[in-house]
N, C-alpha and C positions, 0 to 999 in steps of 0.2 A: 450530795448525799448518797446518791446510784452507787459512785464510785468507792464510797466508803462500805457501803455496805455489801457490795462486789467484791471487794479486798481481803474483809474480814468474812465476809464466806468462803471463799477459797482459799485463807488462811487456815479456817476451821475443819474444812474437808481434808487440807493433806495432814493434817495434824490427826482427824481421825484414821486415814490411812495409815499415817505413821503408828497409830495408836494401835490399829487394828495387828499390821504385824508385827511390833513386838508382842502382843497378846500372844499372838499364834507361835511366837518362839519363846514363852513362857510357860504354853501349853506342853511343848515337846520337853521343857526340863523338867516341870511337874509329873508329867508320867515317867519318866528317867528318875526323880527323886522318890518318887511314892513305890518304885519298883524297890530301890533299893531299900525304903525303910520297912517294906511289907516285908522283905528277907530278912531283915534285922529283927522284929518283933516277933518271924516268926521261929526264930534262931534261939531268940529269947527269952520270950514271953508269948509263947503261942495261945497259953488259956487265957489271957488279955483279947484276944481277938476272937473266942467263943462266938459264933454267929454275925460272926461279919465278914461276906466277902470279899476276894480282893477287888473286885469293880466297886462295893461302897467304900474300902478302905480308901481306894483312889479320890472319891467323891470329896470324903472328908479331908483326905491330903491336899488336892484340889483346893478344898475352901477355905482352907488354915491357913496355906502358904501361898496362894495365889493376890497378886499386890493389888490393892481397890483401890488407893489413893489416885492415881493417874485418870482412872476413869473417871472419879465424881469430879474432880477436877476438871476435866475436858466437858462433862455434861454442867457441870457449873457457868463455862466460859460460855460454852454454847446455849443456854437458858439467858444468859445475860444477854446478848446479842441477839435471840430470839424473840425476849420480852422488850426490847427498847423501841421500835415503831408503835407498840401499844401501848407502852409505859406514857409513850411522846405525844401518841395521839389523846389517849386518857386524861392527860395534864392539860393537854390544849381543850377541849371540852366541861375539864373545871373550871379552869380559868374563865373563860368563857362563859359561864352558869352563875360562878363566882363574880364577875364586873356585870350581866347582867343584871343578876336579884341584887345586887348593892353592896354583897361581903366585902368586895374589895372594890373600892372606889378609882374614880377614873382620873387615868392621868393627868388631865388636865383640871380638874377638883383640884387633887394634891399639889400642882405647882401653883395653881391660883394660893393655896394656902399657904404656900412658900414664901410670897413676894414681900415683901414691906414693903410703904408708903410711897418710897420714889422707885420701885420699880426693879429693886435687884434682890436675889436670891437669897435668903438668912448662909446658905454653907457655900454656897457660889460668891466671888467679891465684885466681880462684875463680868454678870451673865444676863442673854435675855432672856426673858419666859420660854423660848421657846426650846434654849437650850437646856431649860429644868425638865420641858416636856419631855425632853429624850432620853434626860437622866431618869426619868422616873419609867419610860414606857421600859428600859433596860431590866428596872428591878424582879419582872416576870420572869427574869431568867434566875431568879434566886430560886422562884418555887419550880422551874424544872429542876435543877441541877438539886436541891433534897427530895424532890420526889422521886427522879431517878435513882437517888442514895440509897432510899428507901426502901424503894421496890427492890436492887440489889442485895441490899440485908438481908431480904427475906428470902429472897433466894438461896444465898448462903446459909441463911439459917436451916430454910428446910430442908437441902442438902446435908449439914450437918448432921442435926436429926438423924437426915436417914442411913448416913456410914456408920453412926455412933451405934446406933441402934440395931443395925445388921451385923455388928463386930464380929467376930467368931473368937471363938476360945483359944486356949493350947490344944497341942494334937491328942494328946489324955484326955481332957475332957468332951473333946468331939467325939472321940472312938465312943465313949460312955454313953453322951447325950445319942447317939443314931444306933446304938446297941440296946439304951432305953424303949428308942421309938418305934424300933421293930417287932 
């Protein structure tokens, strides 16, 4: 499990490396694009830009066209990967809380419930008790594998949420809204 999760951390670091510089060579075209459109607007539409200077036109150019997918995606992967020893440990502690107080009963209950009369399995044709015991200790791995699901959904979910929600506009209505706010 060390090695697993050694792997996928230094998977994730070069990946934010990788991440990191092309940010930084997206930064240099964004002030190269926001140069040339503050020359265009103000070639053409100067009273459009009434009280805004070029450092916030840049801002707003900046936030328009600067690309956010790749981020929440990397802090996505990385939340996922971050939350699964606690996701892992948390489930093992239900379960746990869950076969103590009785919610879910013990494996060797449920195959005694299995047996009929001479001693073999109702879904097994001929198996012994003990090999129901193993079938049944396995089914714990149902409720990790949805509760890891779970907890991943929501992950995703509240990442959604928050790219959705942070969207930015057209470059017209950004100019407006921070020409508003000032």
């Amino acid at each position: 499990m060390g090695v697993f999760f050694l792997t996928i951390t230094t998977a994730l670091v070069a990946m934010g490396v990788f991440y990191w510089r092309w940010r930084e060579n997206i930064k240099a075209e964004i002030v190269e694009g926001s140069a040339i459109e503050w020359a265009l607007y103000q070639k053409n539409e100067p009273e459009f830009l009434d009280g805004i200077s070029e450092a916030e036109f840049r801002e707003v150019y900046a936030r328009v066209h600067t690309p956010r997918f790749p981020g929440y995606a990397l802090a996505t992967i990385t939340t996922f990967f971050a939350s699964l020893p606690v996701t892992l440990g948390a489930l093992t502690a239900l379960l746990w809380v869950a076969e103590k107080s009785g919610i879910i009963p013990e494996p060797v209950d449920v195959a005694d419930r299995l047996l009929l009369d001479n001693g073999e399995v109702r879904f097994f044709k001929h198996a012994p008790p003990e090999a129901a015991l193993y079938y049944i200790e396995d089914i714990g791995g149902f409720y990790y594998f949805f509760g890891v699901l779970i907890v991943w959904l929501l992950i995703v979910a509240f990442y959604m949420r928050r790219y959705h929600s942070s969207r930015p506009g057209y470059m017209r209505e950004e100019i407006i809204r921070s020409r508003e706010s000032t």
